[in-house]
N, C-alpha and C positions, 0 to 999 in steps of 0.2 A: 886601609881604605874601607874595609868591610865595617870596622868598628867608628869609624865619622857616620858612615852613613847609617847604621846600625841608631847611633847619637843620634842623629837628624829626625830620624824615624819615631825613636822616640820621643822629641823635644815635639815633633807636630801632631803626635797622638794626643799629648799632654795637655796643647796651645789649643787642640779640640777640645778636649774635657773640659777645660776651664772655660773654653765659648761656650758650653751649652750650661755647665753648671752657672755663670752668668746671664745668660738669658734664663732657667728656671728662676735665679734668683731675680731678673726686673720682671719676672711674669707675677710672680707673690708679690711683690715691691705692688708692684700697678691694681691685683687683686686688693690686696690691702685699702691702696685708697681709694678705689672704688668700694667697697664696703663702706666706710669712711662716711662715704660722700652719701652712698643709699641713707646709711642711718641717719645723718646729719637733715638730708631731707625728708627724712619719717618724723623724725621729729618737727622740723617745721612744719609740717603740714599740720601733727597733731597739737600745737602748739596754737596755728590758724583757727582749725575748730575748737579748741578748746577757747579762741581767745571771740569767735563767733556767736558760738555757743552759752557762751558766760552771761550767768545775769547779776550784771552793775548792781549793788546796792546803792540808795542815793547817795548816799556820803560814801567819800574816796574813790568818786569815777575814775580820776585822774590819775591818783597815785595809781590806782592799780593797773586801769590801762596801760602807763606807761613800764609798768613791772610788767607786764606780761610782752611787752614788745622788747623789754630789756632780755628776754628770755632768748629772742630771735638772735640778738643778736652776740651774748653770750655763746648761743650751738653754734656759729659760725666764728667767731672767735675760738673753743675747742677744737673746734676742725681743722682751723687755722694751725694750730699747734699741735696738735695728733700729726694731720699729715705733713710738718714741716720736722718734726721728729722721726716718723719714718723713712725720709729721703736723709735726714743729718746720719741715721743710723744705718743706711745702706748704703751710702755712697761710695763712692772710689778711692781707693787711697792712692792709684797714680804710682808712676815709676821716677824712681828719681836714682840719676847716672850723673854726677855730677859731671864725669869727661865729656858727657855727651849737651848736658842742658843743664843750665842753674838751677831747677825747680822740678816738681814733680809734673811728669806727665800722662793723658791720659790718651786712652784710643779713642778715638770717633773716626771709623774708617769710610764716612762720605762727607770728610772733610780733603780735596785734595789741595797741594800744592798750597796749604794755609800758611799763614806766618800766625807765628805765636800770640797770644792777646796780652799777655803779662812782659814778656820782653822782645816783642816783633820780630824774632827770630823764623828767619823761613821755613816747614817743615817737610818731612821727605815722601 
């Protein structure tokens, strides 16, 4: 008896460490793209004045104008995939028990009494 509970004790010291070591990890996840996001919007700003600021030669208003707004939306396409790479690369890999559920699952413990999205299975 001493040695189950002994197990127990250790199994929820463990299921601790790994909640916290998972929350530091979506805390850097989240710091991340909030950086992300500052720089992405430092450059547009500086992209704004620079594009303000700029003096048109008469020939190639146009081209260049629309090069400099191409600029805009290039850093928001980087961003777009900076921060869709850091969530690909941190993501969950999910428990998968095949006795228990077809497919891997994940925690989200302020979901009660949900049924599955992938195979509407109820969950506990």
């Amino acid at each position: 008896a001493t040695v189950a509970a002994a197990a127990a004790a250790a199994a929820v010291v463990e299921e601790s460490l790994g909640f916290d070591a998972k929350n530091r990890a979506s805390a850097r996840r989240q710091a991340t793209v909030g950086v992300v996001f500052l720089l992405s919007t430092a450059f547009q700003m500086y992209i704004g004045v620079k594009t303000i600021r700029f003096d048109f030669p008469a020939t190639h208003v146009l081209e260049q104008a629309l090069l400099l707004g191409l600029l805009v939306l290039l850093t928001n396409a980087s961003t777009w995939i900076v921060v869709r790479a850091v969530r690909e690369a941190t993501k969950e890999d999910g428990y998968l028990v095949p006795e228990f559920h077809p497919h891997p699952l994940y925690l989200r413990s302020n979901l009660a009494l949900h049924h599955c999205d992938l195979c509407s299975e109820r969950g506990i």
